[in-house]
C-alpha positions as protocol buffer text, in pm:
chain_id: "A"
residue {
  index: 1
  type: UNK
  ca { x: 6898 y: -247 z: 9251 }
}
residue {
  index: 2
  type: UNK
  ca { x: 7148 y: -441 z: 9488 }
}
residue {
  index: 3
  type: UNK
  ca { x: 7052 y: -834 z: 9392 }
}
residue {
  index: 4
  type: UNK
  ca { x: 7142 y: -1097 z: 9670 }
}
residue {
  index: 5
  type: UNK
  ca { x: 7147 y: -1460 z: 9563 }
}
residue {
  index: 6
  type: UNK
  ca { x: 6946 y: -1691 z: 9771 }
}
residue {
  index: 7
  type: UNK
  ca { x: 7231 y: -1818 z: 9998 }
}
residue {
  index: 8
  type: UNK
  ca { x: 7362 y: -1511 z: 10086 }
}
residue {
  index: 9
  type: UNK
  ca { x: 6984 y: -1412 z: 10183 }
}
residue {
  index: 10
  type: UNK
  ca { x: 6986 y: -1724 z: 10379 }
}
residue {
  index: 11
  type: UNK
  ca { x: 7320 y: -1660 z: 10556 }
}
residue {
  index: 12
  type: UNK
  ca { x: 7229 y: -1262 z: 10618 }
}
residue {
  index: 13
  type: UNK
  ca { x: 6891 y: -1392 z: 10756 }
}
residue {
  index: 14
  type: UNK
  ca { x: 7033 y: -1664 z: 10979 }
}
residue {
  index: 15
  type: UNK
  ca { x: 6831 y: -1949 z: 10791 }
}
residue {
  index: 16
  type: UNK
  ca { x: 6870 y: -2185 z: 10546 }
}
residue {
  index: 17
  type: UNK
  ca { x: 6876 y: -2183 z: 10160 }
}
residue {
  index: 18
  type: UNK
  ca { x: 6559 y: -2372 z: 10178 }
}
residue {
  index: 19
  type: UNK
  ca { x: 6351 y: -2154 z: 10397 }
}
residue {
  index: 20
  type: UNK
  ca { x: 6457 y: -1897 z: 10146 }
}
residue {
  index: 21
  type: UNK
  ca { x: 6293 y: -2084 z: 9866 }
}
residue {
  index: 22
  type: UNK
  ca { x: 6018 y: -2150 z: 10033 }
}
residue {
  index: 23
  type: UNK
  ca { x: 5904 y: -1775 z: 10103 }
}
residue {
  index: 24
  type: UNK
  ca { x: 6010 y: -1712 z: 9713 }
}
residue {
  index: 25
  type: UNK
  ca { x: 5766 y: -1953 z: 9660 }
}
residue {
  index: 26
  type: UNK
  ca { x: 5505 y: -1882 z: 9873 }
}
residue {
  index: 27
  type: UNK
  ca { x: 5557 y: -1514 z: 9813 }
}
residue {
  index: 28
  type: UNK
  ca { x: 5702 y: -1355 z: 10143 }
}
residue {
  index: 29
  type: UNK
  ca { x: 5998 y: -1245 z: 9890 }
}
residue {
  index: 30
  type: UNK
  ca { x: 6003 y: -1182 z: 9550 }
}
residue {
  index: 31
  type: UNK
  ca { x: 6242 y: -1342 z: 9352 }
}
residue {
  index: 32
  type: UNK
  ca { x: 6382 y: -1248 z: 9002 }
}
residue {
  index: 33
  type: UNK
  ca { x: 6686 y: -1460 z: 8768 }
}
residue {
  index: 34
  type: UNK
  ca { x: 6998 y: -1269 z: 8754 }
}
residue {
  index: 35
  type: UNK
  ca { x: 7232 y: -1294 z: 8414 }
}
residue {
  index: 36
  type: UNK
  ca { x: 7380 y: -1632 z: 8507 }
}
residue {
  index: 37
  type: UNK
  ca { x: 6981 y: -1801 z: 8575 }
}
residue {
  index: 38
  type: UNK
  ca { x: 7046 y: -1773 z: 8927 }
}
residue {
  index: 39
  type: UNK
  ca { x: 6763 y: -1668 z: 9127 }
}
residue {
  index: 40
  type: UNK
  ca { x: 6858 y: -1347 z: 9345 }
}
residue {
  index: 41
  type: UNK
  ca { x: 6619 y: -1103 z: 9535 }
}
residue {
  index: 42
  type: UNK
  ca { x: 6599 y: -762 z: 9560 }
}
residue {
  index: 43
  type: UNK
  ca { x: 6875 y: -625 z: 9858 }
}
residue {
  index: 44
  type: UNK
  ca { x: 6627 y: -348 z: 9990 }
}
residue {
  index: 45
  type: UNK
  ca { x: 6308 y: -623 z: 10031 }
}
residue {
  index: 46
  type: UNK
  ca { x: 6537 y: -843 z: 10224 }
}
residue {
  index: 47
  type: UNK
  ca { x: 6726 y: -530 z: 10439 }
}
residue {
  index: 48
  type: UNK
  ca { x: 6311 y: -509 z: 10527 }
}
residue {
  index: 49
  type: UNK
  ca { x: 6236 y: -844 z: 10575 }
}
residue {
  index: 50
  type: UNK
  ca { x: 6534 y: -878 z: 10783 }
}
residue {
  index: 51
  type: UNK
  ca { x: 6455 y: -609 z: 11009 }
}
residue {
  index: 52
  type: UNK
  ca { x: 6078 y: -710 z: 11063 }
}
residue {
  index: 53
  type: UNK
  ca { x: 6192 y: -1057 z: 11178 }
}
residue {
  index: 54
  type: UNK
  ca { x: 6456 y: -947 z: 11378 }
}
residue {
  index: 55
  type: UNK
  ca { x: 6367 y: -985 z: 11741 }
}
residue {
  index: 56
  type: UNK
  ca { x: 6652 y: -948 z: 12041 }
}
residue {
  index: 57
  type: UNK
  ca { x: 6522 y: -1065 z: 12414 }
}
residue {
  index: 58
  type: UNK
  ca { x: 6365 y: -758 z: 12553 }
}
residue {
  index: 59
  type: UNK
  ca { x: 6648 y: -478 z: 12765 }
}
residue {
  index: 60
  type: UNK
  ca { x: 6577 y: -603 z: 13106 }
}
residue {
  index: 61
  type: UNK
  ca { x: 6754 y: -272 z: 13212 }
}
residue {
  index: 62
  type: UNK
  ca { x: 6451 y: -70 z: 13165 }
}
residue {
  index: 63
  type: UNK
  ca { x: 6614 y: 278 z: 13143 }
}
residue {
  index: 64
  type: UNK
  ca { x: 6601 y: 569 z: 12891 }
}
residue {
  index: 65
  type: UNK
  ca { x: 6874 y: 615 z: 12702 }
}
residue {
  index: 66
  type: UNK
  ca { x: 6996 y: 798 z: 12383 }
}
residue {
  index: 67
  type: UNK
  ca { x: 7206 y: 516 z: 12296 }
}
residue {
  index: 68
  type: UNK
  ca { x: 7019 y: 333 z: 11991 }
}
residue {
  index: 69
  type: UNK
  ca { x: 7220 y: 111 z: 11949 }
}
residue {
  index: 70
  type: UNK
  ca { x: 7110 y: -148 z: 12229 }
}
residue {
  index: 71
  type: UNK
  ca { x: 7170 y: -576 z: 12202 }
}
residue {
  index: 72
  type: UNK
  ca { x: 7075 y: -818 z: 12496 }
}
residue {
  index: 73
  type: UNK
  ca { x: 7293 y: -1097 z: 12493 }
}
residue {
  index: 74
  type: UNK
  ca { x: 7510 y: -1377 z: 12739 }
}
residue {
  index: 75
  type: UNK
  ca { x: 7805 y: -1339 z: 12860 }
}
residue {
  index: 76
  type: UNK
  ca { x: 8012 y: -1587 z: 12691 }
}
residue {
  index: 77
  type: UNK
  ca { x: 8389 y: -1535 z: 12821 }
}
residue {
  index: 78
  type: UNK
  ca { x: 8558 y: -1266 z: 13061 }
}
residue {
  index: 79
  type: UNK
  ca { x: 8919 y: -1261 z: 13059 }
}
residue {
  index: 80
  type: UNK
  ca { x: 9038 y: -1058 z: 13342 }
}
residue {
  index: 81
  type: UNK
  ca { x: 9339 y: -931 z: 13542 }
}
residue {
  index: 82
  type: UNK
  ca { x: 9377 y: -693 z: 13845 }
}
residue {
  index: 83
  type: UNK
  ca { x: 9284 y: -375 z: 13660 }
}
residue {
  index: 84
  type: UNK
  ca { x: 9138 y: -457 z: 13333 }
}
residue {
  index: 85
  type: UNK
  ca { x: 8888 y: -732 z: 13158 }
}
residue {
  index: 86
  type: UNK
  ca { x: 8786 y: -860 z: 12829 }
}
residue {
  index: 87
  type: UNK
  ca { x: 8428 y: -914 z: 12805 }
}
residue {
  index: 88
  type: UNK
  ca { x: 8265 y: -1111 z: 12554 }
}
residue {
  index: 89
  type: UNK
  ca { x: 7867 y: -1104 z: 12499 }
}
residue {
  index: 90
  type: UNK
  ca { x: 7676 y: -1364 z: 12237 }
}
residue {
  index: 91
  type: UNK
  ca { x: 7405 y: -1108 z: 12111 }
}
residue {
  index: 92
  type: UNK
  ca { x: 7170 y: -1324 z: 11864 }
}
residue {
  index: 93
  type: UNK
  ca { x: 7443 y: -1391 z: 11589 }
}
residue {
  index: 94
  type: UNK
  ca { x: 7646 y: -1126 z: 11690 }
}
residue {
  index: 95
  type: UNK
  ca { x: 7966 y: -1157 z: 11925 }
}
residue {
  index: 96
  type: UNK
  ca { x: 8070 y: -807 z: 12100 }
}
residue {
  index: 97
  type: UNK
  ca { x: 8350 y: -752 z: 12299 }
}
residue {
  index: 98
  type: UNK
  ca { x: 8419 y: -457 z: 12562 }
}
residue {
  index: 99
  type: UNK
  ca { x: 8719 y: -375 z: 12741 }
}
residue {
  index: 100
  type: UNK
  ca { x: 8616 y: -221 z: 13079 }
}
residue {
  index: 101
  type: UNK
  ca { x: 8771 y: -214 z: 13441 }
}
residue {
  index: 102
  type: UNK
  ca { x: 8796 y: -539 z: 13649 }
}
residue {
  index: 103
  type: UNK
  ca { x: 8612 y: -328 z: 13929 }
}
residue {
  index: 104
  type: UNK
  ca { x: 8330 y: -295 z: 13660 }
}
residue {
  index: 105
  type: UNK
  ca { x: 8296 y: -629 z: 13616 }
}
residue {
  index: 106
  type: UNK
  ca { x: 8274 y: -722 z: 13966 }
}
residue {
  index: 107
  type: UNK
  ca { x: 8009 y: -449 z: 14025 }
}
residue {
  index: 108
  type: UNK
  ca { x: 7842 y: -550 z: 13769 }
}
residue {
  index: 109
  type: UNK
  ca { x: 7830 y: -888 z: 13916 }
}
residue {
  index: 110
  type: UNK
  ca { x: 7914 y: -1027 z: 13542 }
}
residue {
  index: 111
  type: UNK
  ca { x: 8008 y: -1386 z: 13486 }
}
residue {
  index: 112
  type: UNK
  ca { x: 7952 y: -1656 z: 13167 }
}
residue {
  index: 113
  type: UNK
  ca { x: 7586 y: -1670 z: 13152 }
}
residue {
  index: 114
  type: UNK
  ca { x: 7480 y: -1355 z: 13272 }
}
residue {
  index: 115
  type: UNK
  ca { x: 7254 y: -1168 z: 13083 }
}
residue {
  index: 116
  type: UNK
  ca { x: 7389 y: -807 z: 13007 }
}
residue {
  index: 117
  type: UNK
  ca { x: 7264 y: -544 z: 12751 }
}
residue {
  index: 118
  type: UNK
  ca { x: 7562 y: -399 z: 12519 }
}
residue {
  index: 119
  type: UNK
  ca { x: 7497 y: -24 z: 12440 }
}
residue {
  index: 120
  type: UNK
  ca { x: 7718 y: 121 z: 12140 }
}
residue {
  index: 121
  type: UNK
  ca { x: 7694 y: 545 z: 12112 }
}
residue {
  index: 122
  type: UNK
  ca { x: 7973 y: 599 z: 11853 }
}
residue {
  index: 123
  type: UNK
  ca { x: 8044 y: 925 z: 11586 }
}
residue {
  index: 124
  type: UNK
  ca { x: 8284 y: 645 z: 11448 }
}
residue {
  index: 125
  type: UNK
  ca { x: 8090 y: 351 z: 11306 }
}
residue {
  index: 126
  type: UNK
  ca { x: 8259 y: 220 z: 11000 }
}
residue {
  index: 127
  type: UNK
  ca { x: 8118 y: 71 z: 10745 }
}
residue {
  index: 128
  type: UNK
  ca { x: 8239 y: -176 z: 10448 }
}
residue {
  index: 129
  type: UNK
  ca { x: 8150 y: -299 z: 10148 }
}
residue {
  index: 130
  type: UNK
  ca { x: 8240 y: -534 z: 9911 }
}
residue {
  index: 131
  type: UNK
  ca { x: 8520 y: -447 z: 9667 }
}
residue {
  index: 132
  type: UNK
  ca { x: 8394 y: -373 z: 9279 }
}
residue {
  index: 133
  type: UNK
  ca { x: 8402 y: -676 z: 9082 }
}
residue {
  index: 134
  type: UNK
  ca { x: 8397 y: -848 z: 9413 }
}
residue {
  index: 135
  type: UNK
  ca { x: 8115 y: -1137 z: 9512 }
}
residue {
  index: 136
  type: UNK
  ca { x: 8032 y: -1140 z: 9861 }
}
């Protein structure tokens, strides 16, 4: 069993320590001491927590896809030149950047503030963990 301290929970679920404590104590998570007395909970009740409270803004796009892999966010920054651009979307606590054509980005009428929809279909996703005998 994968045990997460409380601040870590906090940081993975984008809320404070407190609001961590406060749904060990009021039972939302279950808590448990780890071998220094710290209090830690379970890493698959909080993957599940996390997930049921995670809510993006709904895809204003409105299209079918096979694409899973969907977050609505802002526009945050485009840096562009004659042929290519840099553009930067704030999706919930996630920042993703795409490098597309400057003719994209002017069809897509994109500027900071708009609200765009990133779509990731990869067969290269990597994934990382923390090193043995490593705290994260």
């Amino acid at each position: 069993m994968t045990q997460i301290r409380v601040s870590e929970a906090a940081r993975f679920l984008g809320v404070s320590n407190d609001t961590v404590r406060r749904w060990l104590e009021n039972g939302t998570l279950h808590g448990a001491k780890d071998g220094q007395g710290r209090m830690v909970v379970d890493g698959v009740e909080l993957a599940a927590l996390a997930k049921k409270q995670s809510q993006l803004p709904n895809d204003p796009a409105g299209v079918g896809s096979s694409a899973r892999n969907r977050m609505v966010g802002l526009v945050t920054n485009i840096v562009m030149d004659k042929v290519m651009a840099q553009v930067e979307l704030q999706c919930g606590p996630f920042r993703v950047v795409s490098l597309m054509s400057s003719e994209a980005v002017r069809d897509l009428g994109l500027e900071p503030g708009s609200v765009a929809t990133a779509v990731v279909k990869s067969t290269n996703v990597i994934i990382e963990v923390p090193a043995k005998g490593n705290p994260s």
